[in-house]
N, C-alpha and C positions, 0 to 999 in steps of 0.2 A: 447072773446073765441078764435079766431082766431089770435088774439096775445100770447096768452097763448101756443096753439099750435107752434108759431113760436120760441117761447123763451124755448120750451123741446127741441124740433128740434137740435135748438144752443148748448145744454148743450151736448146732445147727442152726435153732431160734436166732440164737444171739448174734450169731455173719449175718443172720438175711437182715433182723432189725438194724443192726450197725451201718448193713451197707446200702438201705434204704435211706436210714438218717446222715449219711456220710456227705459230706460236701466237697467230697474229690469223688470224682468217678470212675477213673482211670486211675494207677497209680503202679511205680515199681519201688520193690527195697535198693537202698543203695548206702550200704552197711549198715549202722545202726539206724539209721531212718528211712523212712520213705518218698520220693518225689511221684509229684503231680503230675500227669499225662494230660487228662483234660478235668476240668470243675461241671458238677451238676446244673443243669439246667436252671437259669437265672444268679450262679454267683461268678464272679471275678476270682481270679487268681494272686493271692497276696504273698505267698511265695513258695519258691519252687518245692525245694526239700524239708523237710523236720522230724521231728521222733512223731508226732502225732498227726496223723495226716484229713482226720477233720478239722485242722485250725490250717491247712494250706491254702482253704478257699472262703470266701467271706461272699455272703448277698448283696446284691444290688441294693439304691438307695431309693425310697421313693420315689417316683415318676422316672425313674430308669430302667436300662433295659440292656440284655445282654443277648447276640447269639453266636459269638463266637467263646467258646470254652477254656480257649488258648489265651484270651486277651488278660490284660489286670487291670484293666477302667470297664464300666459300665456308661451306655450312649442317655443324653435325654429324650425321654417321649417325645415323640412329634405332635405339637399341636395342631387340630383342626382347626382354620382359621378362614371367616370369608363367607365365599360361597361354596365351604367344604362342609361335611357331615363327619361324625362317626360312626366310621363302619366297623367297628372291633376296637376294644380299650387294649392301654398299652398296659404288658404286665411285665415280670421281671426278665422273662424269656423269650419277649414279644415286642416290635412296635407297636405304635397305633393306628390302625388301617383307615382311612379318610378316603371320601368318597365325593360327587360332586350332587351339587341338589340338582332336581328336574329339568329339563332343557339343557342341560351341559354336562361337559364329559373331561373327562381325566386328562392331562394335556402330556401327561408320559405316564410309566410303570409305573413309577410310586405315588403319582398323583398329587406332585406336590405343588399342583394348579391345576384352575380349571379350566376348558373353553366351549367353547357355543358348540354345540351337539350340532352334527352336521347330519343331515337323513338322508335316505334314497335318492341317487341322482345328481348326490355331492359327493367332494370329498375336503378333507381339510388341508388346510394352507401352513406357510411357514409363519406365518402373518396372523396365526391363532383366528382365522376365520374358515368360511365355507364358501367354497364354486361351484360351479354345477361342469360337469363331467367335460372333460372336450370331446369333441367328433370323432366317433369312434370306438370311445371307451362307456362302459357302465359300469353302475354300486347300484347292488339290492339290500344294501346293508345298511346297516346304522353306524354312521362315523367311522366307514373304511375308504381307504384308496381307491378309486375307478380305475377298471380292469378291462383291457382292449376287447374287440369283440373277436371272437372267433374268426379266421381267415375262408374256412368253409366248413360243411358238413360231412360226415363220415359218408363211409363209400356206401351204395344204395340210396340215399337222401338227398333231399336239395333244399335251399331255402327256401321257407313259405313268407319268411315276415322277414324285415329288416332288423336291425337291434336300435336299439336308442338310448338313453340315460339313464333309463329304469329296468333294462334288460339285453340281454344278448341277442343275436340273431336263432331264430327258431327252424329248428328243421325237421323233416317228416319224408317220411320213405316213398319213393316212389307210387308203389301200388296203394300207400294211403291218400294218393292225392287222385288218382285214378276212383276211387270207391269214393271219395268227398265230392267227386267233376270237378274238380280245382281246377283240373291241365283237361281240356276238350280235347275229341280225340279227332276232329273235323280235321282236316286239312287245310281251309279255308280259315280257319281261327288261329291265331300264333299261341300255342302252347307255352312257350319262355317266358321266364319273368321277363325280362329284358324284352322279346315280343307282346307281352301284354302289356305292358308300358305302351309298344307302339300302337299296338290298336287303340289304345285310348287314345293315345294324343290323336291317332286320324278320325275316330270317331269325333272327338272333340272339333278339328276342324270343319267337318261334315258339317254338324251343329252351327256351329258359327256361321258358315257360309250359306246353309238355309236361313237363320237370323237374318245375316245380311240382308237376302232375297229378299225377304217379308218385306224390311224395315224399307227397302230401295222403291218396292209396288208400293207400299202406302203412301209414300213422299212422293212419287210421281202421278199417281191418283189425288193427291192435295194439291198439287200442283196445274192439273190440268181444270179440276175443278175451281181454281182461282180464276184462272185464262178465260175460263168461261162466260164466269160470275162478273168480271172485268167486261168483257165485251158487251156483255146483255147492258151492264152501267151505265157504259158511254154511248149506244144508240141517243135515248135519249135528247142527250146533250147534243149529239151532232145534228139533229134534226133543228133544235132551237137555233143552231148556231146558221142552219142552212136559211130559216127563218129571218133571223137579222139580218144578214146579208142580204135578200130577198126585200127586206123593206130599207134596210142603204140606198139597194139601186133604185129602187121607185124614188125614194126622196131628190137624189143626185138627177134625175130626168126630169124632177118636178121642178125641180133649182132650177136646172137649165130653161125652161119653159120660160119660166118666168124673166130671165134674164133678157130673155129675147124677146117679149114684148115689150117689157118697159118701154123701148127708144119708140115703138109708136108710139106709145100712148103720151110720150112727150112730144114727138113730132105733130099730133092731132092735136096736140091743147095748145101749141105754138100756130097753127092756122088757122084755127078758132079767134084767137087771139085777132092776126092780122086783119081779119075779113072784119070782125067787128071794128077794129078801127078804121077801115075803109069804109063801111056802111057809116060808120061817124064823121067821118071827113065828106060823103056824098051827100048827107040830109044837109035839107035849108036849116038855116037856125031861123 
């Protein structure tokens, strides 16, 4: 009995080594021989049926690779070629997993190119480049599609922030914006986004229009004080000028003067004249 036992034992060994070293892994009888279902992990199928069902499958050949069991060719490794790495060598049951260096990213599943790493705020193009997000849409991601912004906030909440390229729009529940003072509970104050909008822009106008003020007194106080400074200048000048005129006319009356005596004093030296020749004509000679 206890050789009986030893001799299952042995038989038992020898299925489990057989069918560890076997290079069919699958297999049915089909009369006197057996056919292949599927080949161990990295060989090819050389043929279907035979009496010996480890010579139905045969291994890959150096730098090839098999992962279909069904097939009778084995593929070549893929080489990493570029600005690709290896990520996993290729074995006979395996490709070889490639990957892309630093700054750049896989350009599909199997990586069989690379392109410019797109970050936060982009997303990639058909064009193997990067955009930045359109209006509307964000990416938190690294080298994914921009994702529209949410349409609104769960019920209770409202929006505290806008979204933008680098994030969604942000929401918070009512009574947390109440406990922050976000939303004023004044009457006088517009609680809404959309009303706080407006009170800035009238506050801003406010602004402005006192700016204005200032800048309108200061120019009108430079101005007055020119008009001033102007008047005081020309005194002056108008007194000199009242001056010259003032010695014009004396001159033009001195002209005249004189105009009007000459003819005596022509007239007197013409009967000076006469009289001394009458005194010469009446002496004896």
């Amino acid at each position: 009995m206890h050789l009986l036992h030893l001799v299952f034992l042995g038989l038992c060994h020898i299925l489990i080594i057989s069918s560890v070293n076997s290079t069919c892994a699958d297999w049915i009888p089909s009369g006197n021989d057996v056919c292949c279902q599927k080949c161990s992990p990295g060989y090819r199928l050389r043929s279907q049926c035979g009496p010996d069902r480890n010579t139905l499958c045969v291994p890959c050949e150096p730098n090839n690779y098999i992962t279909n069991p069904r097939l009778r060719y084995c593929r070549r490794c893929t080489q990493c070629i570029g600005p690709q790495i290896v990520v996993k060598e290729c074995t006979a049951s395996s490709d070889t997993v490639c990957g892309c260096r630093k700054g750049l990213h896989c350009g599909d599943n199997d990586c069989s190119f690379c392109v410019v790493e797109c970050g936060k705020g982009q997303e990639p193009t058909e064009m193997r480049s990067c955009r930045g997000c359109p209006q509307g849409t964000f990416n938190d991601k690294i080298h994914h599609k921009c994702t529209p912004w949410r349409a609104s906030c769960p019920d209770g909440q409202v929006i505290v922030a806008k979204g933008d390229a680098f994030s969604d729009i942000k929401c918070n529940s009512t009574s947390g914006r109440e406990e922050n003072s976000v939303e004023p509970s004044s009457p006088l104050l517009l609680p809404t986004g959309n009303k706080i909008g407006e009170g800035n822009r009238e506050l801003t106008v406010v602004w402005i229009g006192a700016g204005s003020a200032v800048v309108l007194s200061v120019f009108i106080g430079v101005v007055v004080f020119a008009l001033k400074t102007d008047k005081v200048r020309k005194k002056p000048v108008t007194a000199v000028k009242e001056e010259l005129r003032k010695m014009e006319v004396e001159q033009e009356d001195r002209r005249e003067d004189c105009s009007f005596h000459q003819p005596e004093q022509e007239q007197g030296s013409l009967d000076s004249l006469v009289s001394q020749d009458s005194e010469a004509k009446i002496l004896p000679v």
